[in-house]
N, C-alpha and C positions, 0 to 999 in steps of 0.2 A: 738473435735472442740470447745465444751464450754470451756476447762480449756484454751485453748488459747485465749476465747473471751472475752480480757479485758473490751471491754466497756460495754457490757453486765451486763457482774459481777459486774461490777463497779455502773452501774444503780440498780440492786439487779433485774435484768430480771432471773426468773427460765423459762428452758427449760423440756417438759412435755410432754407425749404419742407421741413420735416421732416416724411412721412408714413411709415405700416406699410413696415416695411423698407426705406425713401429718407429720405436726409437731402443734404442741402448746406452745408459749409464754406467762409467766402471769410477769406483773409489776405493783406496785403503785404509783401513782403521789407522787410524792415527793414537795413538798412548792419550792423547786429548781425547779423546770421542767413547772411553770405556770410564763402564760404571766401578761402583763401588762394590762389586762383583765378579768385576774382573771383566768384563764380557761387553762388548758395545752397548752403549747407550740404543733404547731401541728410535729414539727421536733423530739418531742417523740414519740410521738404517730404514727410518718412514721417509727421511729426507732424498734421500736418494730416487727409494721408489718413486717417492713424491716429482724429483727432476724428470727422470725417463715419461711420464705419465703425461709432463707439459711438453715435453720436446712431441712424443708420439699426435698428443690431441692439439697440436698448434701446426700442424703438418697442412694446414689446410690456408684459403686465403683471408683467414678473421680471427682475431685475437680471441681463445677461449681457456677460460681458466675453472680452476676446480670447484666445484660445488659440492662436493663433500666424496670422505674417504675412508677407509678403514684398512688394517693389516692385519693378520692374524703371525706372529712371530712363531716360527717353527723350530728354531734350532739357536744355539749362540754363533757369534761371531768374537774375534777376539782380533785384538791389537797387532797388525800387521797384515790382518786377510784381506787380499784382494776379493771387494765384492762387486757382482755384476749384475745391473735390473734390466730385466727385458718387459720392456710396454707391447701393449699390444690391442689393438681397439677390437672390444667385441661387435660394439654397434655403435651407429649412431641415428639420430631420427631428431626431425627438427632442428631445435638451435642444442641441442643434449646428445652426449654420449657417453659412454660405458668401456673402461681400460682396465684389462688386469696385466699386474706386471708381478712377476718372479722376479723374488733376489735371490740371485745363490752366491757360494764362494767359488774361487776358481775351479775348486777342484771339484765345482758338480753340486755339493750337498745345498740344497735348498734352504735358506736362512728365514724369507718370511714371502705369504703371500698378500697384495696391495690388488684392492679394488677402487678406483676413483670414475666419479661421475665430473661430467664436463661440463661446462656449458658456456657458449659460445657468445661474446659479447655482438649488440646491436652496432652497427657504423652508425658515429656519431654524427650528427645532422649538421649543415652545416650552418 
């Protein structure tokens, strides 16, 4: 799934201890990726969480992707912080499941928290 995922790659996002419903994304702000504020764009820092959340819910043997998501941003992040999301599946049931992932910076402080719901494509007929 990562060699496919250009933007990822392209942001320099590494994917990290990815098991059955856990994954880990690390990326660094880039001088590109902060606002006019000084402070990371939050559309990274959803991006990311957004990566770790498909690595964790795609752990499984059927292609499922996001059905909807939200963050609540905690703190800034600024140009040069290494940040790190951890996913983490609360539940899942049916072809639907439920991931919260923490972004923090390296050194601990909590950036934003990301809830996404899954859901799991049908195999297509032949």
């Amino acid at each position: 799934m990562y060699a496919a995922d250009r933007s990822s790659r392209h942001l320099g996002i590494e994917i990290g201890d990815v098991a059955a419903g856990r994954a880990r994304a690390t990326m660094t702000v880039a001088d590109t990726m902060v606002n006019g504020h000084g402070i990371a764009h939050g559309g990274y820092v959803f991006l990311l969480a957004d990566t770790a959340f498909a690595f964790a819910c795609n752990t499984y043997e059927i292609v499922t992707v996001a059905a909807a998501a939200d963050v609540v941003f905690v703190a800034p992040a600024r140009a040069g912080d290494v940040l790190v999301a951890e996913a983490v599946e609360r539940v899942r049931f049916g072809r639907a499941g439920v991931y919260d992932v923490t972004v923090r910076r390296d050194d601990g402080e909590v950036i934003a928290e990301f809830r996404g719901n899954s859901r799991a494509l049908r195999p297509e007929s032949p």
